[in-house]
Structure formats: C-alpha cells, structure tokens
N, C-alpha and C positions, 0 to 999 in steps of 0.2 A: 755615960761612958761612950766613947767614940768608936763604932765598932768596924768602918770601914776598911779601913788598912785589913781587917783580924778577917772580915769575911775574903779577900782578893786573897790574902795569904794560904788560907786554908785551900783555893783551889788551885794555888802556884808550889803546894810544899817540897815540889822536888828542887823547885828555883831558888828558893830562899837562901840570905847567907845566915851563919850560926847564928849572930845575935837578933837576927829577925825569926829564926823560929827559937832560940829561948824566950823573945818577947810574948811568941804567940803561946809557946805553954803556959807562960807564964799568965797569960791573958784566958786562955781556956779552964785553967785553976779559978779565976775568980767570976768570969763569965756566964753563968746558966744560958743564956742564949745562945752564944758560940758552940758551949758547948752541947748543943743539944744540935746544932747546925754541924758543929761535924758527924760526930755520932751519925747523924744520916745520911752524910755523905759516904761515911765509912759503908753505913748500910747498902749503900746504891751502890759504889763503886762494886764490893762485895758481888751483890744479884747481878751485874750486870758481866762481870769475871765470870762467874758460875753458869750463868744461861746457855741451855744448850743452842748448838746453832740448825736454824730450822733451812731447809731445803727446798728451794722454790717449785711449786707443782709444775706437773710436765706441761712443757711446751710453755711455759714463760715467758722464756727469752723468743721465740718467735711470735709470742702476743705481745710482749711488747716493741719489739722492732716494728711490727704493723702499726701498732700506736702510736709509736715513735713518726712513721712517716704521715702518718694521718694528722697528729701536732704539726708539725710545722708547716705540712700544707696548709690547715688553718692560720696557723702563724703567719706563713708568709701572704693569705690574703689578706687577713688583719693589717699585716703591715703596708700592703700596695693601697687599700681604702683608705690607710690613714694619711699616708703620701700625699693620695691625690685630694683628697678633704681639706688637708691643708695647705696645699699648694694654688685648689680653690678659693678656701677662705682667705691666705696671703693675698690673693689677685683682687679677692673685695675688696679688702683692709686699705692697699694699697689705690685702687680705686677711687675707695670713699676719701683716703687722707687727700688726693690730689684734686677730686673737687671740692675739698673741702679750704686747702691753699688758692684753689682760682678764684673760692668765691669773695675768701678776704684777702687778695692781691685784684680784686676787681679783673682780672680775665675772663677773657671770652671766650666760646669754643671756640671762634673764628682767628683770633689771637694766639690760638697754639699751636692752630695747624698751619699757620705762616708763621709760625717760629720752629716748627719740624721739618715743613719747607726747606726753610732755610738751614737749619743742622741740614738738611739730607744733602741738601745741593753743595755744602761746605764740605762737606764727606766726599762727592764726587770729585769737586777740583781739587782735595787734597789726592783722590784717587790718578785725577789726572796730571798730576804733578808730580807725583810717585814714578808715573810711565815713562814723563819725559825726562827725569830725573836718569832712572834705569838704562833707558835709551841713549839717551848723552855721555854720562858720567862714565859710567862700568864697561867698559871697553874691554878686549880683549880677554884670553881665555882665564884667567884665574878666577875675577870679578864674577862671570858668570857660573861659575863651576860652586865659587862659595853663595851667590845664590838660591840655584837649584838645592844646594845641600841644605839652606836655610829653611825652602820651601820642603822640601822632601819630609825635613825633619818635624817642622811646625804638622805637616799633615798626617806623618805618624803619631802626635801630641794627640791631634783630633781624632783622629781611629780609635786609639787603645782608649782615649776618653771616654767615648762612647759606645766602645764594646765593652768596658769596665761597667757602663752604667745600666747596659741591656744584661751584662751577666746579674748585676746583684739583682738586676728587678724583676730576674726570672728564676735566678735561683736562690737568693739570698745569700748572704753573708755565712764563708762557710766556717764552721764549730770545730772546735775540738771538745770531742765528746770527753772525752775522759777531765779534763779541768771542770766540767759545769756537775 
C-alpha cells in the first residue's frame, strides 16, 4: 500500500481539501503504520504545546554577541584565505593550460613576447589615434564638455568599483541578522 501521499498529508492537515482528508481517515482506519505515525505525531505536537519555556541564563545575550563577532571575524578570514588560495591556484591553472597550448601550437617563449610586443605597440597607435582623433574631430565646447563628462563618469565607475571591493574585503558582506 502506497503510503506517501498519507504520510505529507498527515503534516499538512490544516491544508488539506475535504476529500483528501476523508481519504486520509479513511486510510488511517486501515493503515497500522500511519496510524501509529500520527499517534505520534499527535504525541509530539502535544509535548511540544505544553513545554514550558526555559529562560536563557544571565548575560547570554552579551556572550553571545562576543561570539557573534568572534564568528565572523573567523569567517571573514576563512573567507580572504580562500579568495586568495584560489585566485592563486586560478593563476596556476591558467598558467599551466597556457603552456600547455604553446607546447602543442609549437610556440616559443620567444614567439609570445613578439606577439605581446606587438598587441602592446597596436594598443599604443590605437592610443595615438584616439588623441589625434580627439584633437581634430571634437571642436568646440559641447564635444569637449560630453567628454570630460564621459571621463568623469568612467572614473567614478572605477572608484566606487574599487571601494566596493576594499569594503567587502575588509568587512564582509553585510547580513541581516534576523533572516539567517
């Protein structure tokens, strides 16, 4: 006999509609296991109504707020070692895969750093073409008004970035106590 339905019901019975709990009397009348499964649940529900409520000894609540900040100080250097552990091991990983692509792409260290060369110095002339660009094109006061604004803006992008990442790494992500 299929007793799943009968056990979820038994701890939803306020939820139930009528004919799912005449099914379940129905089923507790022929069931000995059920019913011996509610029975004690009736039991527990019962002791657990009735138990008195106990009072936490003095100064509790100040031994655990100590606790409290002694946790997560641990916590949070738990978490900076794990950070940087992994951001180590990433830096292997990524390492090893890239000699691992030089060695079956036959490159040579010498062969990467005249192809970084080259990215870098393709970076500069696009740098320098950017200036002459700026310098040419963007005349008069508007052009340069929406640039400053562009830069201004990108630079608070990078600030709040970076103060966003020295706050969590110094203080952590912060909780709301009452949901955890």
């Amino acid at each position: 006999m299929g007793h799943q339905p009968f056990e979820h019901w038994l701890l939803e019975e306020n939820s139930l509609t009528v004919s799912q709990k005449q099914e379940l009397a129905a089923h507790l009348a022929a069931c000995p296991e059920c019913q011996a499964l509610h029975l004690s649940l009736a039991a527990a529900t019962g002791l657990v109504a009735t138990a008195p409520l106990v009072s936490p000894s003095p100064g509790f609540t100040d031994r655990w707020k100590v606790t409290l900040t002694q946790r997560r100080a641990v916590q949070h250097k738990r978490q900076t070692r794990l950070f940087f552990l992994s951001t180590i091991l990433g830096a292997f990983v990524a390492l090893a895969a890239l000699i691992g692509v030089m060695s079956l792409a036959n490159i040579s260290l010498s062969d990467l750093f005249v192809s970084g060369a080259k990215l870098l110095a393709g970076l500069l002339n696009l740098a320098g073409d950017a200036r002459f660009f700026i310098g040419t094109s963007l005349t008069g006061p508007l052009p340069v008004v929406i640039w400053i604004l562009v830069s201004v803006g990108f630079c608070l992008l990078i600030f709040f970035w970076g103060y966003l990442l020295w706050r969590i790494s110094l203080q952590g992500v912060p909780r709301d106590e009452k949901s955890h």
